[in-house]
Structure formats: structure tokens, C-alpha cells
GUPAGU-411364 format. One record per residue (C-alpha): residue in three letters; residue number from 1; x, y negated, z. Coordinates in pm, 1 decimal. Layout:
N
NODE   res     n          X          Y          Z
NODE   ALA   NUM          X          Y          Z
...
This chain:
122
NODE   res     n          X          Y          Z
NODE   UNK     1        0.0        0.0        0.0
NODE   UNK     2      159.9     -325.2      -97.0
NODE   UNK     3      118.4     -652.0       97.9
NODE   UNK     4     -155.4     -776.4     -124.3
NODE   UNK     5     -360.2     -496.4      -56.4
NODE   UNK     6     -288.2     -508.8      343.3
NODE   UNK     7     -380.4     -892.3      276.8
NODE   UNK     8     -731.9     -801.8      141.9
NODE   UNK     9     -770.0     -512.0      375.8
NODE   UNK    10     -680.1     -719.6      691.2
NODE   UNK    11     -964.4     -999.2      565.0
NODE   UNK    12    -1238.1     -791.1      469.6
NODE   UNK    13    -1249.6     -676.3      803.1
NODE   UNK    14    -1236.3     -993.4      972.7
NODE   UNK    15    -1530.1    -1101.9      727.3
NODE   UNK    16    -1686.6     -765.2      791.5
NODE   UNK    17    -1675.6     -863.3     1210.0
NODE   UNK    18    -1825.3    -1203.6     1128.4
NODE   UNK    19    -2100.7    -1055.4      869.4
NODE   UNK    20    -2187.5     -783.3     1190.3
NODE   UNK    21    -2178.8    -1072.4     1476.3
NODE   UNK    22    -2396.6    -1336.4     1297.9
NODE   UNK    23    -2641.3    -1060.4     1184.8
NODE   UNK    24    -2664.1     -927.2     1583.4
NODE   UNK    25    -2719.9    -1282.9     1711.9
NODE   UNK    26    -3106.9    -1245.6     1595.8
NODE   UNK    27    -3037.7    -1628.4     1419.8
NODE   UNK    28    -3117.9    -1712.4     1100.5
NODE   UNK    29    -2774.6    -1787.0      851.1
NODE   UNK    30    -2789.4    -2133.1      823.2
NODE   UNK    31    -2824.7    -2122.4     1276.3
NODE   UNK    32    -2552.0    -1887.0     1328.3
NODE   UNK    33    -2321.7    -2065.5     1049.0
NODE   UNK    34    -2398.8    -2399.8     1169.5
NODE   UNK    35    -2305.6    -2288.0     1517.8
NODE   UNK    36    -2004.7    -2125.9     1433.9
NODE   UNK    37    -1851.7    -2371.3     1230.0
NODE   UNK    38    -1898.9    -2157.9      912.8
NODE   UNK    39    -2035.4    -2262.0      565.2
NODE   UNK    40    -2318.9    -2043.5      428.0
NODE   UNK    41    -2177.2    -2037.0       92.8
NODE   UNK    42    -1844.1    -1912.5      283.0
NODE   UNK    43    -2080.9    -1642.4      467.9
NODE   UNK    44    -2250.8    -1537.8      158.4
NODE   UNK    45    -1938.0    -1516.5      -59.6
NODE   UNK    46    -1803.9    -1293.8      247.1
NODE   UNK    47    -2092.0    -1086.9      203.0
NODE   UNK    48    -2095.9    -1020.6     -148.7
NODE   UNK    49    -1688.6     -915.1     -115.3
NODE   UNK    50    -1817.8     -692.2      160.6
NODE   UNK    51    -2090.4     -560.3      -32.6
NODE   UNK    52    -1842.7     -502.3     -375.3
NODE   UNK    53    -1612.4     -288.2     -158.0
NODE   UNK    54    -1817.8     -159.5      -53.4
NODE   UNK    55    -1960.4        5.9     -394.9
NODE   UNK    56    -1618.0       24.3     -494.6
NODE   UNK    57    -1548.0      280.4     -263.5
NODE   UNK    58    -1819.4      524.8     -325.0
NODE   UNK    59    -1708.3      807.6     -453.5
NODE   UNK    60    -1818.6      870.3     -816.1
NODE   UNK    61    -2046.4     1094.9     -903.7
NODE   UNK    62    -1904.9     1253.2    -1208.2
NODE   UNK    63    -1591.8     1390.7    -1037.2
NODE   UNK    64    -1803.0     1534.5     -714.0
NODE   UNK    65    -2005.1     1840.1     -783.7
NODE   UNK    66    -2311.3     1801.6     -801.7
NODE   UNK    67    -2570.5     2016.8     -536.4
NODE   UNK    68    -2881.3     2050.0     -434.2
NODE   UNK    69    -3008.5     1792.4     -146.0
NODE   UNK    70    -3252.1     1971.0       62.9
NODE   UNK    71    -3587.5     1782.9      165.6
NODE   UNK    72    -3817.5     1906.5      431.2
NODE   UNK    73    -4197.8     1923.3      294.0
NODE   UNK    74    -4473.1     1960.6      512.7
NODE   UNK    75    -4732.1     2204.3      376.5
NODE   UNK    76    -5023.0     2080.7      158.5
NODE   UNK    77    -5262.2     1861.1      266.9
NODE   UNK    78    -5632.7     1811.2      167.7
NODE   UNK    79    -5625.4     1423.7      299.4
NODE   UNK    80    -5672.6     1234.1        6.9
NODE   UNK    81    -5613.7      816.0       -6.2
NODE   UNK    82    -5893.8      635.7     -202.8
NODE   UNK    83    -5622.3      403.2     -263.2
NODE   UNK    84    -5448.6      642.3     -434.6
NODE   UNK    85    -5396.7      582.1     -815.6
NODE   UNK    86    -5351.7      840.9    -1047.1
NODE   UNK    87    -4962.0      871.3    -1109.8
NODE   UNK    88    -4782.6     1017.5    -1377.6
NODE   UNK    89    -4476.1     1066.3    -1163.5
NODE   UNK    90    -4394.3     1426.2    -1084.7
NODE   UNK    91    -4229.6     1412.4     -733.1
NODE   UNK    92    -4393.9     1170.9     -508.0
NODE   UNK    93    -4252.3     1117.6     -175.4
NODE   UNK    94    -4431.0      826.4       90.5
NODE   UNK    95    -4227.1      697.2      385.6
NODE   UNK    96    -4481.4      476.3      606.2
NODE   UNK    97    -4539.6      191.8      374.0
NODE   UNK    98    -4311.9      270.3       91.9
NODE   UNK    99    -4371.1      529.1     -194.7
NODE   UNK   100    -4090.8      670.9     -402.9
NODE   UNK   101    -4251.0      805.2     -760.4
NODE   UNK   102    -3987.3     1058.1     -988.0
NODE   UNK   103    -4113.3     1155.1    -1291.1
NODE   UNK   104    -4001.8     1492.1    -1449.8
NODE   UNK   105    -3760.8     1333.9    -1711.8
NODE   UNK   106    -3558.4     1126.0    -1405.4
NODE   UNK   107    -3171.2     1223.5    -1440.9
NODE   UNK   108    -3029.8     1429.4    -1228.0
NODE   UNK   109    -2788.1     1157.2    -1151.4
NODE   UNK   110    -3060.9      945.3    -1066.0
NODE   UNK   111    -3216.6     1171.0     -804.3
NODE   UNK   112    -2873.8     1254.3     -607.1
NODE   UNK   113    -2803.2      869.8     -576.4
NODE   UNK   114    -3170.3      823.2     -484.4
NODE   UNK   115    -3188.7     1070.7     -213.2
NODE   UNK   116    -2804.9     1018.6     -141.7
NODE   UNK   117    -2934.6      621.4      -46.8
NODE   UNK   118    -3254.2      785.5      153.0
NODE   UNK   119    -3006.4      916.7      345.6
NODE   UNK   120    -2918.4      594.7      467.8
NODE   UNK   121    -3188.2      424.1      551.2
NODE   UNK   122    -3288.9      351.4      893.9
């Protein structure tokens, strides 16, 4: 590692400590940045370096081998939604107030990094 990469390491996790503190305060941006002495466009710009990295160092997809995610489905159930529109998506999957729709022809690719991503919601 040369010292421009130690450079970039060493402030993308200072940035990364100031992203985490201002978003435990419970203020808004513009508060915690005002109170802190920070710009919001610095914040932001912090964020978005933060946020490339971190896609950057997912590992891709093509050189991993692919497998089979499992997913834990209840039986069937004869509640039906009056709200309920018919869909044309094969696999529908509801989680409180969001609904994820795949249709048959979705990639494969497409369905790891969805369910890879479910993964990590709280």
C-alpha cells in the first residue's frame, strides 16, 4: 500500500466517524453541520466518497459463484387483499409496507443482488 492509498484510507475513516456521529445525534444535517462547524456540501461530498467505496469494494459478481439464497416461505394462505392488483410478476414477496414483484424473465444476476441487499436491511 503506498502513501496515497494510506492517505485516502486514513480519511475515509475519519469522514466515515463524522457521517456515523452526525447521523446518531437524531439532528437534522444542516443542525448537526452547523453545530459542528462543518459545511453540508463538505458532509454530503463525504458521504458520497463513503458511499463510492463503498460499492467499490463489493465483490463482483461474475468472479463469485453463483448459489442459491434460501428464503423461508410460510405455507399458503387463503387471505386475500382487495387491494391487491392483479400482477404479472412471478415471485412476489411483501415486507410490512413494501412489496418486491420478480417476474419470471428477471436475471439471475438481478435476483442474487436483490436478495443479497434484503439481506441488509434492517
Amino acid at each position: 500500500m503506498d502513501t496515497r492509498e494510506v492517505t485516502n484510507q486514513y480519511r475515509l475513516n475519519k469522514w466515515i466517524d463524522i457521517v456515523r456521529e452526525c447521523r446518531s445525534s437524531g439532528q437534522t444535517v444542516s443542525a448537526w453541520c452547523a453545530n459542528n462547524g462543518i459545511s453540508p456540501a463538505s458532509y454530503y461530498y463525504w458521504l458520497k466518497r463513503i458511499r463510492t467505496a463503498a460499492c467499490e469494494s463489493l465483490p463482483s459478481i461474475c468472479s463469485q459463484n453463483n448459489s442459491i439464497v434460501p428464503l423461508n416461505i410460510s405455507g399458503p394462505t387463503t387471505d386475500t387483499d382487495p387491494t391487491d392488483q392483479k400482477s404479472s410478476s412471478d415471485i412476489i414477496m411483501r415486507f410490512g409496507a413494501v412489496t418486491l414483484e420478480i417476474s419470471n424473465n428477471a436475471s439471475a444476476i438481478l435476483i442474487e443482488n436483490t436478495l443479497r441487499a434484503l439481506q441488509n436491511v434492517r
